[in-house]
N, C-alpha and C positions, 0 to 999 in steps of 0.2 A: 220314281219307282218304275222298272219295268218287268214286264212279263215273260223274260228271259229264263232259262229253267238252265242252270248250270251244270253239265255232263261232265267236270272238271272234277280232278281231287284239289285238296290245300297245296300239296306237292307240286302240282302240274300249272297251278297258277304261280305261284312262286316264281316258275321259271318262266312262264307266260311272261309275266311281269318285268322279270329281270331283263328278258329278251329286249322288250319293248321300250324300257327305260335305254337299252344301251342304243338299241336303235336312234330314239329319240336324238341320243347326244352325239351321235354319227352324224348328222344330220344329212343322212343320205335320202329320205323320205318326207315329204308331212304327213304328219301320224294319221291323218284321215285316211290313207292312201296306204297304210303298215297292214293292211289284211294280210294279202298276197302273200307278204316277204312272214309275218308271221306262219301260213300255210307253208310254205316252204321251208324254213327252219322246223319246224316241229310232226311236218306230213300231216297236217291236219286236212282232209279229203272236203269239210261241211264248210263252205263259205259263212254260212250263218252261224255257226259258231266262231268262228272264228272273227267274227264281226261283234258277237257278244263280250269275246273274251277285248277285245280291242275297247268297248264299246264301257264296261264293267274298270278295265284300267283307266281310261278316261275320267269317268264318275270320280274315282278311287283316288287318284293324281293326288291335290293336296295333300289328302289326309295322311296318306306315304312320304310325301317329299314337302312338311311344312318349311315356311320361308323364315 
């Protein structure tokens, strides 16, 4: 659990997500290190969200992509 306060809609994760998924299979990055390029693809200005939303996909990972 954490103390993260979500500033996102369902929409805007969505595409968080999708971003970071394709990232992932680019494998231009490792994910610990996708803030950045997430801020940049979406102009997100708050490091710390943007570390949330990274941080909340992480968490999330299986449950989206079971094996």
């Amino acid at each position: 659990m954490t103390n993260e306060i979500e500033t996102w809609t369902q929409d805007e994760e969505s595409g968080f997500f999708e971003y970071l998924d394709d990232l992932r299979e680019s494998g231009i990055t490792n994910m610990y290190g996708a803030a950045p390029y997430l801020m940049g693809a979406f102009w997100i200005e708050d490091g710390k969200m943007a570390q949330a939303v990274l941080s909340k996909w992480m968490r999330t990972f299986g449950k989206r992509h079971p094996r």
